[in-house]
C-alpha positions in Angstrom: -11.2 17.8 3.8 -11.5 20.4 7.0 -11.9 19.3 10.6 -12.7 21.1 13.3 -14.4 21.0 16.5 -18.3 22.0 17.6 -19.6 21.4 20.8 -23.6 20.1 21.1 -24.6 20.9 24.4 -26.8 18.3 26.5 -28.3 20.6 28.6 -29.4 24.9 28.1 -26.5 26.7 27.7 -28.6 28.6 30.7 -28.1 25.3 32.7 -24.6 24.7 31.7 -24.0 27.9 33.5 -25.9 27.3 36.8 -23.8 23.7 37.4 -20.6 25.4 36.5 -21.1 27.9 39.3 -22.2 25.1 41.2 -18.6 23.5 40.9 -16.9 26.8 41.0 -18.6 27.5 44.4 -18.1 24.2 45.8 -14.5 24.0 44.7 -13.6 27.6 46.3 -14.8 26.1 49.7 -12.6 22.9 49.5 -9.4 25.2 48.8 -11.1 27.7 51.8 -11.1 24.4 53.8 -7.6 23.4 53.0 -8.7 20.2 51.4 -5.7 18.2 49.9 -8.0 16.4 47.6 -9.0 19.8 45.5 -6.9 19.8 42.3 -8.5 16.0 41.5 -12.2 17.3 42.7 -11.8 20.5 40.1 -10.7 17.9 37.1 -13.2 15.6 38.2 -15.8 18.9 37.4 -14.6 19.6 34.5 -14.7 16.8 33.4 -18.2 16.3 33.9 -19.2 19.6 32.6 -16.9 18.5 29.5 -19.8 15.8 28.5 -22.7 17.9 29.4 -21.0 20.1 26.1 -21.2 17.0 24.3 -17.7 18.0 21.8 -17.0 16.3 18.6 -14.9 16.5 16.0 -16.3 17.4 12.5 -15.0 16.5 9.2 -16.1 17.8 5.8 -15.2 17.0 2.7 -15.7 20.4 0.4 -15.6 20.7 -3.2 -14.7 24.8 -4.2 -16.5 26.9 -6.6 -15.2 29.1 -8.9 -15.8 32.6 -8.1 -18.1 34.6 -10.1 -17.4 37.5 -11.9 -20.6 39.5 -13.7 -20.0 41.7 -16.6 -22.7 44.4 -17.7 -22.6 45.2 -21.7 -24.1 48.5 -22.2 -25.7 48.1 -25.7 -28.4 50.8 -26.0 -28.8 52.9 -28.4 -26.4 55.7 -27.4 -23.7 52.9 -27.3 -24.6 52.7 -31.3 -23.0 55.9 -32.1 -19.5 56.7 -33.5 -16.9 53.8 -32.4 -18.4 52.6 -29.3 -19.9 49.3 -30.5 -16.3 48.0 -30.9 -15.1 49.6 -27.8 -17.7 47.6 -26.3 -17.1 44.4 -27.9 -12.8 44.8 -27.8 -13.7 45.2 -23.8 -16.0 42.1 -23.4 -13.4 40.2 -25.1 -10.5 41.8 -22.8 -12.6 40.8 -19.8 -13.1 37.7 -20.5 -10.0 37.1 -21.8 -8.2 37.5 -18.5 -10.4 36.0 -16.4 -9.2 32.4 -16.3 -12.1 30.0 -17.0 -10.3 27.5 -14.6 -11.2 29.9 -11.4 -13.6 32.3 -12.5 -17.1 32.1 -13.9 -17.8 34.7 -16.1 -21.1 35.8 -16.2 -21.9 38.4 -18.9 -25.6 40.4 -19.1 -26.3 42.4 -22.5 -29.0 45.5 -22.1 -30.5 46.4 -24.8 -33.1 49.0 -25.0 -36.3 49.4 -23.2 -39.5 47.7 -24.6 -41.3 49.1 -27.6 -43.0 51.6 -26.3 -41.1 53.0 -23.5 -38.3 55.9 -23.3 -37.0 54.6 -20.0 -33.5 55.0 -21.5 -30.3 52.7 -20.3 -31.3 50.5 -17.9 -27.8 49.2 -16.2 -28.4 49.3 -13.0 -31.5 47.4 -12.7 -29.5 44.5 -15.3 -27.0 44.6 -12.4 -28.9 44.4 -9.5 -31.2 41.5 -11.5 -27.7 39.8 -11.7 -26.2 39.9 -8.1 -29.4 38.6 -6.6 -29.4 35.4 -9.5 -25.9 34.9 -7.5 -24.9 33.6 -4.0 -23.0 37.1 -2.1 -20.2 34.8 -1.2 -19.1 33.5 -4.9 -19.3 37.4 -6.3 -15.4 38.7 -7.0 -16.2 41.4 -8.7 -18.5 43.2 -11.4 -17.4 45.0 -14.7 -20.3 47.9 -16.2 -19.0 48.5 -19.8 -20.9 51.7 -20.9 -20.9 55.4 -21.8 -22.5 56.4 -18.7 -25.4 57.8 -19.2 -27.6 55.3 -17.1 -31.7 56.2 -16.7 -31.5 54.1 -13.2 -28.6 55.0 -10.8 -31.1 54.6 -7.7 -31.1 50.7 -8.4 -27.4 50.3 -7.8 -27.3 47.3 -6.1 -25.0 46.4 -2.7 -22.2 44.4 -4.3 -19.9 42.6 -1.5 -16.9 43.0 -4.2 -15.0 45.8 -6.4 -17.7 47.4 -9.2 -15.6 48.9 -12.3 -16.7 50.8 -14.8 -15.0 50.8 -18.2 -16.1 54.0 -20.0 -16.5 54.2 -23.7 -16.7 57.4 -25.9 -13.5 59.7 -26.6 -12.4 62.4 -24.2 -12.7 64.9 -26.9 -16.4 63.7 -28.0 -18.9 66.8 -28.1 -22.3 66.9 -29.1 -24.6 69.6 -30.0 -29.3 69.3 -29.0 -32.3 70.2 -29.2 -34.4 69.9 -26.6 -38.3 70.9 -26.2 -38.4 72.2 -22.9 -42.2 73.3 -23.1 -44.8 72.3 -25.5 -48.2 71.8 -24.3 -50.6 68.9 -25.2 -53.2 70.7 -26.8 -54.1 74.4 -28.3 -57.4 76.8 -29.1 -57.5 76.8 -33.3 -56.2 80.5 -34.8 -55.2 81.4 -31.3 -51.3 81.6 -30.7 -49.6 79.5 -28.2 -45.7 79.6 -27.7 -43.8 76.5 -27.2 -40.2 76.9 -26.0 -37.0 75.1 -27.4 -33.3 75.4 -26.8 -30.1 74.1 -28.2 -26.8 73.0 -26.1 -23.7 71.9 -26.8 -22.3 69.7 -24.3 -19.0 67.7 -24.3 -15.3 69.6 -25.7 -16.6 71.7 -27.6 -14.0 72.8 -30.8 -13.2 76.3 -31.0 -14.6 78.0 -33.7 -17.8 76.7 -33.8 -20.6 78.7 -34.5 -23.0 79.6 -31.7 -26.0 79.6 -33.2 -28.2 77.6 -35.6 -30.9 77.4 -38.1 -33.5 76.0 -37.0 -36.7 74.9 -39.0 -39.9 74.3 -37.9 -43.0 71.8 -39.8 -46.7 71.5 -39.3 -48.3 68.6 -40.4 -45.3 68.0 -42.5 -45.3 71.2 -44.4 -43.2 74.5 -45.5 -40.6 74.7 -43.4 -40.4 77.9 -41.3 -36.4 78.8 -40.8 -35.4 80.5 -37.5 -31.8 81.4 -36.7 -31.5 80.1 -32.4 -28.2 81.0 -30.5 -27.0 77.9 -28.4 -27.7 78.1 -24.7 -31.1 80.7 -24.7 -34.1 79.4 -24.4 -35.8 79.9 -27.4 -40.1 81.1 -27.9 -41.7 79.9 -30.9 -45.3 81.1 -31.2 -47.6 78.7 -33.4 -51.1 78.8 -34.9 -53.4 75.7 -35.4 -55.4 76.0 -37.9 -57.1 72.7 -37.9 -58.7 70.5 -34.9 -57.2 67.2 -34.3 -53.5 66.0 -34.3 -51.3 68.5 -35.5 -47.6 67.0 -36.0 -45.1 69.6 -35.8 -41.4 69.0 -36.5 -38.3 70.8 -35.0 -34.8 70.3 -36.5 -31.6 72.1 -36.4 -29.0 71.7 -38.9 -25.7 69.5 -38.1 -22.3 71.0 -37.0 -19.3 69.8 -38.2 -17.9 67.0 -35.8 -20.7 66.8 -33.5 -21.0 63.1 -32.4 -24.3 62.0 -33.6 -27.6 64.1 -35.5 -29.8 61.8 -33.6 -30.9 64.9 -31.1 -30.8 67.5 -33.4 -34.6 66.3 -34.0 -37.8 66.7 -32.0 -41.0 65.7 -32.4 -44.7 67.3 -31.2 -48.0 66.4 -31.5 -50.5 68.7 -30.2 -54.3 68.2 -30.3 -56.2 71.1 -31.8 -59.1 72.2 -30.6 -62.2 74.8 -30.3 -62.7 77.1 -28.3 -66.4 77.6 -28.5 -69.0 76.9 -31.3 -70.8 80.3 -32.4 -73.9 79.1 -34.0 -76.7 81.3 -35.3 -80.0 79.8 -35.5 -82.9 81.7 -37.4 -86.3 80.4 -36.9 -88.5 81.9 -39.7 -91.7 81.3 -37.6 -93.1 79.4 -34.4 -93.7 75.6 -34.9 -93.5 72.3 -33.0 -90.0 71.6 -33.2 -88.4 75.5 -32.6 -88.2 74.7 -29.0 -86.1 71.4 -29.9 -83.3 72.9 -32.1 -83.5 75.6 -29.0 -82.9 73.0 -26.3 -80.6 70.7 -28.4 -77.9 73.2 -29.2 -78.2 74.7 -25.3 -77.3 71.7 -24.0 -73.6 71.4 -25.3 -72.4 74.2 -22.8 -69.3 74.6 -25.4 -71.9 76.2 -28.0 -72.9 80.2 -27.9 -76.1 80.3 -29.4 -77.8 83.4 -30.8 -81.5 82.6 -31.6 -84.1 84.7 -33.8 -87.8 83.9 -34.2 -89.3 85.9 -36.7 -92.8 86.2 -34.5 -94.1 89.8 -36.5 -93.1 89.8 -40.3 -93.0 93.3 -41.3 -95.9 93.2 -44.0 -98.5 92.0 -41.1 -101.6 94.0 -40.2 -102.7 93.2 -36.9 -103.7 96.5 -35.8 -101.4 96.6 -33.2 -99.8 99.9 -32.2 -96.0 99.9 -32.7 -95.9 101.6 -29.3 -97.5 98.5 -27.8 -94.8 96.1 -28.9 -92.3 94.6 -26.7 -90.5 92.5 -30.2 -86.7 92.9 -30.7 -86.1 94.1 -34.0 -84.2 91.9 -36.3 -80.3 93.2 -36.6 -80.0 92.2 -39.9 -77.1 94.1 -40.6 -74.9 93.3 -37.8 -76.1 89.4 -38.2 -75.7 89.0 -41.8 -72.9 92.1 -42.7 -70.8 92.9 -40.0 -70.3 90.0 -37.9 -71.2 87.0 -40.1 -67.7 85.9 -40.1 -67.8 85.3 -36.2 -70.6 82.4 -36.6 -69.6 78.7 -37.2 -72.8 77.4 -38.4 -76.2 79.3 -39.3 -78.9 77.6 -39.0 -81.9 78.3 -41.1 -85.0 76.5 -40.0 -88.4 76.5 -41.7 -87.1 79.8 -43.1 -89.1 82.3 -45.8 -88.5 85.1 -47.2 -90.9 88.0 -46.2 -89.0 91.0 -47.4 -86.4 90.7 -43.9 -83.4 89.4 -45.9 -82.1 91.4 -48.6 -80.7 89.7 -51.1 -77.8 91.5 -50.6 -77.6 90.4 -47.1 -78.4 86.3 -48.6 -75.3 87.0 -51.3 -72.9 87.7 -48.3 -74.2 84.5 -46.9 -73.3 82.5 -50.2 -69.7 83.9 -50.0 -69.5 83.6 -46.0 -70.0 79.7 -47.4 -67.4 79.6 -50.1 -65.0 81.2 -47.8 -65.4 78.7 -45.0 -68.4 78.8 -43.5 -71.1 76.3 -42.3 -74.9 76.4 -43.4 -77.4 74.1 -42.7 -80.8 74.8 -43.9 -84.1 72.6 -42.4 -86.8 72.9 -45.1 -90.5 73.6 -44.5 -93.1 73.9 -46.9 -92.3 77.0 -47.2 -88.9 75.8 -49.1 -91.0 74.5 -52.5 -93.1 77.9 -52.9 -92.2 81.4 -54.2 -90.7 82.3 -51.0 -88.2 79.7 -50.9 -84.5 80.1 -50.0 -84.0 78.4 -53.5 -85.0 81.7 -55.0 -82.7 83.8 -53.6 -78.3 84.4 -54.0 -78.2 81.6 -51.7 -79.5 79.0 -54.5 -76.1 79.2 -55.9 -74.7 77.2 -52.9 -77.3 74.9 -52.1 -76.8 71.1 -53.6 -80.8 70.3 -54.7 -83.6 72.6 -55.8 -87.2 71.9 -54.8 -89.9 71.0 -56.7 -93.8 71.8 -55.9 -94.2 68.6 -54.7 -94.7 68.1 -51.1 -95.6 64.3 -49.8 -97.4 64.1 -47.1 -97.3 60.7 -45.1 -95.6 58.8 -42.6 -92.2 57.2 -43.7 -88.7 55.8 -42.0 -85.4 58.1 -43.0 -83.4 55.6 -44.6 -79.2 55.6 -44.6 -78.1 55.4 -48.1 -75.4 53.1 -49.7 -73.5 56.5 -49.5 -74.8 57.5 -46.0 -73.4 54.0 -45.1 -70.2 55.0 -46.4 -70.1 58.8 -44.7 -68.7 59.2 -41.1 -72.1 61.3 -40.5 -74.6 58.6 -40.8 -72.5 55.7 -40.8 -74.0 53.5 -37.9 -76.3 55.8 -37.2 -78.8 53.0 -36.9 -77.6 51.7 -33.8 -78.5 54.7 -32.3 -82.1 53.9 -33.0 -85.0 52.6 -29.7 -85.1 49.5 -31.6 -82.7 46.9 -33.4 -83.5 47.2 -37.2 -85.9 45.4 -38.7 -84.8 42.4 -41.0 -84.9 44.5 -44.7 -82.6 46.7 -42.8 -85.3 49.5 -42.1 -83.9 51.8 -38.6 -85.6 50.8 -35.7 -87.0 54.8 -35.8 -90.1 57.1 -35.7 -92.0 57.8 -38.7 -91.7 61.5 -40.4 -94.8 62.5 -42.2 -94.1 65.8 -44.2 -91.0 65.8 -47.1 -90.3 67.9 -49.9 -89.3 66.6 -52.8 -85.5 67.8 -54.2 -83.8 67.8 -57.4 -80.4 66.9 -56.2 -77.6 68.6 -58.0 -74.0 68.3 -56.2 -73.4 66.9 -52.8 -74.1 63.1 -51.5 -77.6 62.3 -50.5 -76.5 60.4 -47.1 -80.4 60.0 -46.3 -83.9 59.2 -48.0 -87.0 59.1 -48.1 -90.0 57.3 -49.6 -89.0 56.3 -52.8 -85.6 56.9 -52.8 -86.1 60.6 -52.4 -82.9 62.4 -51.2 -83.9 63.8 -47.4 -80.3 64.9 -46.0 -77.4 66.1 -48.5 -73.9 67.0 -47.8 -71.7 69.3 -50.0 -68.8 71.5 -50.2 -68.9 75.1 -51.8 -65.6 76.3 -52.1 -64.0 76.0 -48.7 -67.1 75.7 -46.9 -69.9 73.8 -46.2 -73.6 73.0 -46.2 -76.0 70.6 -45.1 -79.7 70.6 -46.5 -82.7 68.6 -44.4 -85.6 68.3 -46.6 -88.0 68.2 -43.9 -89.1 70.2 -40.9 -90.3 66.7 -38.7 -87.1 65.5 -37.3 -88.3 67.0 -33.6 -90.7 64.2 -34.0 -87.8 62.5 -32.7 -86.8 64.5 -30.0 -90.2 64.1 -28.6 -90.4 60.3 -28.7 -93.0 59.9 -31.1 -92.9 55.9 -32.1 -89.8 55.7 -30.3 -87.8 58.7 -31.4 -84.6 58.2 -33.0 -80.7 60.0 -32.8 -81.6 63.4 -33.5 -79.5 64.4 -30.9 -76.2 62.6 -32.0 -77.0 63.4 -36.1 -77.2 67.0 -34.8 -74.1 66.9 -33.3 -71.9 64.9 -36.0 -73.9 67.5 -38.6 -72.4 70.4 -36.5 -68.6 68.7 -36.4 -68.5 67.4 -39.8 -69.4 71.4 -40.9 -66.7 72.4 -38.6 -64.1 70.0 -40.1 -63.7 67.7 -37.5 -61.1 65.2 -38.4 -62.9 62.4 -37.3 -65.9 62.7 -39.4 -63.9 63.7 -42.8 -65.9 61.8 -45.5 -62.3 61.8 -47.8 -59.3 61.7 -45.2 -56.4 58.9 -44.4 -55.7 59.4 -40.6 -52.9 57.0 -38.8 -52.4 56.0 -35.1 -49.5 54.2 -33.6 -49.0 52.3 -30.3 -45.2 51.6 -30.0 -43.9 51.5 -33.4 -47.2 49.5 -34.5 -49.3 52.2 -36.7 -52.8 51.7 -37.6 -53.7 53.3 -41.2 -57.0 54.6 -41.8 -58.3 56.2 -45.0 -62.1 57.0 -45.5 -63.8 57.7 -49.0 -66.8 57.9 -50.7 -66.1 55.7 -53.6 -65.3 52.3 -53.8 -62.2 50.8 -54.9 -58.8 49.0 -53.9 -56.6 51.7 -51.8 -53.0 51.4 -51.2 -50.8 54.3 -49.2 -47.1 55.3 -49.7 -45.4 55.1 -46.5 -42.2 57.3 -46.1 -40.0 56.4 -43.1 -37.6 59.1 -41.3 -34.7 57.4 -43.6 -36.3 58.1 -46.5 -37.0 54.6 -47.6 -40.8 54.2 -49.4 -42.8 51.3 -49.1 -46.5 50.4 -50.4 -49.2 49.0 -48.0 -52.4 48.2 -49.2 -55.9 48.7 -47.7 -58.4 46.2 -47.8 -61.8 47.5 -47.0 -63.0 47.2 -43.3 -66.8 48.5 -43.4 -68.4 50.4 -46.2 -66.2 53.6 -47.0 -63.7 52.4 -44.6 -59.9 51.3 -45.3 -57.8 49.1 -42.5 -54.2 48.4 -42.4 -51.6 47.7 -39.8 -48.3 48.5 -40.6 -45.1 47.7 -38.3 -42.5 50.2 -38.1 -38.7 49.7 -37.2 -37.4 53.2 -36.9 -38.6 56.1 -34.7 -39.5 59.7 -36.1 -41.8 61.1 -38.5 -43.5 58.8 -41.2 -45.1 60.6 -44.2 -48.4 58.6 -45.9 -49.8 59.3 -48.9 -51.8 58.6 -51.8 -53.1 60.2 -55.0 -56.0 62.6 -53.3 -54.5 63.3 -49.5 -52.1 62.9 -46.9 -51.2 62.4 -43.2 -48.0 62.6 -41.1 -47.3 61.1 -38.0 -44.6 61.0 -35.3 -43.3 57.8 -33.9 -41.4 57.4 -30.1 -40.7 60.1 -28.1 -40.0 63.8 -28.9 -36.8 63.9 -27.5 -35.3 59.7 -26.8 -33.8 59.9 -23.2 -30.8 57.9 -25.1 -29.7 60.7 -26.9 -31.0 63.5 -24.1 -27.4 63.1 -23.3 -25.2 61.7 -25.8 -21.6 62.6 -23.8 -19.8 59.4 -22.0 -19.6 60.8 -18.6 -18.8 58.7 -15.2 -20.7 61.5 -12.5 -23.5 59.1 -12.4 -21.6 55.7 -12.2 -19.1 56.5 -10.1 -20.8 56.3 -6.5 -21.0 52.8 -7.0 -17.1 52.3 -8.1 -16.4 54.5 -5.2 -18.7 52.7 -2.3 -17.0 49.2 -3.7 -13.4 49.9 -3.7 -13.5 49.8 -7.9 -12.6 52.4 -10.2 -14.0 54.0 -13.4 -11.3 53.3 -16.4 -11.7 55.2 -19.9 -11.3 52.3 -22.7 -9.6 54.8 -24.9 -7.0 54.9 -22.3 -5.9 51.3 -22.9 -8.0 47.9 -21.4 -6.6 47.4 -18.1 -5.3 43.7 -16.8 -7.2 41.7 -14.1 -5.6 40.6 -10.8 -6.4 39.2 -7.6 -6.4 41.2 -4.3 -7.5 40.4 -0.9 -10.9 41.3 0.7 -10.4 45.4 1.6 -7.7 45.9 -0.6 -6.8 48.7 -2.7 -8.4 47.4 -6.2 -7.3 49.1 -8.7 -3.4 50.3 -10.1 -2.0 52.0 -13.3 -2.8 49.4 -15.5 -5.2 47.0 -14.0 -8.0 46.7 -12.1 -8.6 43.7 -9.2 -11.4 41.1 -8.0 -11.3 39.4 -4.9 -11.2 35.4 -4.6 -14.3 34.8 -2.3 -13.2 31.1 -1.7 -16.7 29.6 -2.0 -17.4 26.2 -1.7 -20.0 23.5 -1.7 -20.1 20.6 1.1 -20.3 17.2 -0.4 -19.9 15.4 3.5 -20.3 15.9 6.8 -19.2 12.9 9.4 -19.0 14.0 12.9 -16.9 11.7 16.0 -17.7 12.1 19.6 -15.2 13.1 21.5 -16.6 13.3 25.2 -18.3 9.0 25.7 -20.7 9.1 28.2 -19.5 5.7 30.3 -15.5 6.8 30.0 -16.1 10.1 31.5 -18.3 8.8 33.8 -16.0 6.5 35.3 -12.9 8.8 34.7 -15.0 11.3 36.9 -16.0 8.7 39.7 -12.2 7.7 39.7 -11.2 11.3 40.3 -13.4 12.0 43.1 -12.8 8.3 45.1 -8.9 9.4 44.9 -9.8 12.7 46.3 -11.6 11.6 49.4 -8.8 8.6 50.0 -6.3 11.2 50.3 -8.2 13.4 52.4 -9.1 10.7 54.3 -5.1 10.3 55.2 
């Protein structure tokens, strides 16, 4: 129980003020007159003004609280490495140990690391400061940070009204040796170089007579290793190629050093996108028609495409009668097109094109091995394609996937997506593209076509027909290139909106990508994507099937995931994984890599126990920063703006909180006793004057 006295003024403390002048005046002009009766007028005052402060006398009855005492375990995963998990745990235990249960209420916050997804690194701070405001200022004795550190958050040290201590783990001798990517940009031009820069430090006590330098090796896509030898403390320029568009995974890793306290950072991670530069596409018109002008206009409108264009408007065997002199035609370059600078072109396009004596067939055999060795062809047949001056009959027959026959069919019909169009990224819900839903037999809501050739497929997949079933679009690789063959000359009946139209446009552009092996449109390929440690497996083929993928983790650990079939041609699977780095999946025909968490974890940026950032706080608190390996210091109890800390302890200070369980409160001034008392004063003050 404490008592004490409060006063609960009747009147304004501004009114209070005004009376008691009042009575001072009135008082300094009795003594001025010489008034005997004075001394009892002034108690007589002060009495009064004594009840017009109403005092009483307050008793509470107070139960204490045990002061509270927060301890921060740093448990991230830089606190995993050599022997700091049992530091950690043999200080906890200390802590708590001497820290009577009887007076103190021990409070203890773990941090783990940041959520799936994030690299935010060691969080302490913000674990502190979400503890002191969960606690009333006036029961917090102290706080204890057990960690190495290497906090991400030092800016949300909190304002603790008691000692902070930090208990360091780690060894003073610890050293560590890292790699770190200092610039690697997110994307890159395919088969143009572009440097990325590395560097390796060694931080910490570092041992003599270790070497400066080490090997280094560098992966793309998990491949080959390259091996460069990288002195310690240089930044480092490693120029690269990509020689494919898409995600390109590329690996660095240096090899361990004796001692060093964990390999963790010795690994870095990059995924760059590749991508084109420009598409270089040569489109050869073998004569004016209706749908010239919409190749023309479709291919101009992707500003990322250089077209070169050729109408052949004067054959060389026509007799006109039209002096040469009189001609304003460009002649055809047919040896800088089709010798010199083939290999410069992405795509050719041949449409509606015969021979009339302008291609050698020299000039068609460099086109056949421009195909084998990489390059794209797509050829748009016109009639022209079944008759003796077909493209069929020339070098170029030996990389085309159908021959025609004489036939040509002449009425209106619906291109149709095959069963293996369905399964092909090029056609594959092409339909949707169509001016109207499909019908209910399945038939694209599209235009009608009214001129086909009819082809004697021979390699390739027929991804589109025609009436009867006839193959109209086939896909096939030569070698390591490509070609496309359209066995009709009407798809600008589209363009133009004839019954509606239907995607030229878009099957134009996935034709050009999937010749230019975009990854995206791969008709055989198993791609994976992660978000966090999630990772979404996706393999396309052509044939049906169960699939299942071999998943290698960074540990070297295999499992087996199967595939169950999504949509037509495509494979689904989720797969959760525990571990960050690079995963390796694979199955019987192809294979993917792909990197998990960031290149470089902020954990292990910085893997030496270090008190520079801590220490502030221990410093603005009156605390101290203690090294476990030193010995776990004993707790005492200092006073409020003591020195905290000694040789071989460290102190908190009793806050004497409590809780008030009853307040009674007794009047000390009654109205009627210091009323009369008052009167009594003042009646023997004017009776003795009056003597």
């Amino acid at each position: 129980m404490v008592s004490d006295v409060v006063l609960d003024p009747l009147l304004p403390l501004g009114w209070l003020l005004l009376i008691g002048s009042g009575f001072a005046l009135l008082l300094g002009f009795a003594i001025w007159r010489g008034l005997s009766g004075w001394a009892m007028r002034g108690v007589a005052a002060a009495v009064l003004l004594g009840a017009l402060l109403n005092p009483s006398l307050r008793q509470e009855d107070r139960d204490p609280l045990k002061d509270v005492v927060i301890i921060v375990a740093d448990e991230t995963a830089s606190q995993s490495i050599a022997g700091r998990p049992t530091q950690v745990e043999a200080a906890v235990a200390q802590l708590k140990a001497e820290l009577p249960v009887d007076d103190f209420d021990v409070r203890i916050v773990s941090v783990g690391d940041a959520p799936e997804g994030s690299d935010a690194g060691s969080l302490v701070m913000g674990a502190l400061a979400s503890a002191v405001s969960e606690t009333a200022q006036a029961r917090i004795a102290g706080a204890m940070i057990v960690t190495d550190g290497q906090v991400h958050d030092p800016a949300l040290a909190p304002d603790v009204p008691a000692p902070v201590h930090i208990l360091l783990t780690g060894e003073p001798d610890d050293w560590d040796r890292r790699l770190l990517v200092t610039n690697a940009p997110a994307f890159a031009i395919i088969g143009e170089p572009v440097t990325l820069r590395l560097r390796v430090e060694d931080q910490g006590a570092v041992p003599a007579g270790i070497d400066a330098a080490a090997n280094l090796k560098i992966t793309v896509d998990g491949g080959s290793p390259q091996v460069f030898r990288i002195e310690t403390g240089k930044d480092f320029d490693v120029p690269l190629t990509l020689q494919h568009g898409g995600q390109n995974v590329i690996q660095f890793e240096i090899d361990p050093a004796a001692g060093e306290l964990t390999e963790r950072n010795n690994k870095a991670v990059v995924a760059m996108n590749g991508v084109r530069d420009r598409l270089r596409v040569l489109l050869v018109s073998g004569e004016p028609h209706a749908g010239e002008r919409t190749w023309r206009n479709l291919l101009k409108s992707d500003s990322a495409v250089d077209l070169v264009h050729f109408t052949i408007l004067r054959p060389p065997g026509k007799q006109d009668g039209v002096p040469v002199t009189e001609l304003s035609l460009i002649a055809f370059p047919t040896r800088e097109l089709f010798l010199d600078k083939i290999d410069e072109f992405d795509l050719i396009i041949f449409d509606r094109y015969r021979r009339r004596g302008l291609l050698p067939s020299a000039y068609l055999a460099n086109v056949s091995r421009y195909v084998r060795e990489g390059g794209a062809v797509l050829v748009a047949a016109g009639p022209a394609f079944g008759g003796v001056e077909s493209l069929a009959r020339t070098p170029l027959e030996s990389v085309l996937p159908a021959t025609p026959t004489a036939r040509l069919l002449e009425e209106g019909f619906v291109p149709l997506i095959s069963e293996l169009g369905s399964r092909h990224p090029v056609t594959e819900g092409l339909a949707a593209f169509g001016p109207r839903k499909p019908s209910e037999d399945g038939t694209p809501g599209w235009g009608r076509w009214f001129r086909m050739l009819e082809l004697e497929q021979r390699s390739g997949y027929a991804v589109m027909t025609g009436p009867d079933d006839m193959p109209l679009l086939i896909l096939d690789r030569v070698g390591s290139g490509r070609i496309a063959l359209l066995g009709s000359d009407q798809a600008w009946l589209w363009t133009r909106g004839y019954e509606g139209g239907g995607p030229q446009l878009e099957l134009l552009r996935r034709l050009a990508h999937w010749m230019m092996r975009e990854p995206e449109l791969e008709e055989e390929a198993l791609r994976a994507s992660a978000r966090g440690h999630s990772m979404t497996i996706t393999r396309r083929s052509m044939t049906q099937g169960d699939r299942s993928v071999q998943i290698e983790g960074p540990d070297g650990r295999v499992e087996t995931l199967d595939l169950p079939e999504l949509s037509p041609g495509k494979y689904v699977a989720k797969y959760q994984a525990d571990l960050d780095g690079l995963y390796r999946i694979s199955d019987a025909e192809t294979e993917t890599v792909i990197a998990l968490g960031p290149a470089a974890p902020k954990e292990f940026e910085a893997a030496i126990s270090t008190a520079d950032i801590v220490a502030p706080l221990a410093l603005r608190t009156k605390g101290t920063v203690w090294r476990i390996s030193d010995g776990l210091p004993k707790i005492r109890t200092v006073r409020e703006g003591r020195v905290a800390d000694g040789r071989d302890w460290i102190g908190v200070t009793p806050r004497g909180a409590y809780v008030t369980r009853d307040i009674r409160l007794v009047s000390l001034s009654p109205a009627l006793i210091l009323l009369l008392l008052s009167a009594l004063l003042m009646v023997w003050a004017w009776r003795r004057e009056g003597r």
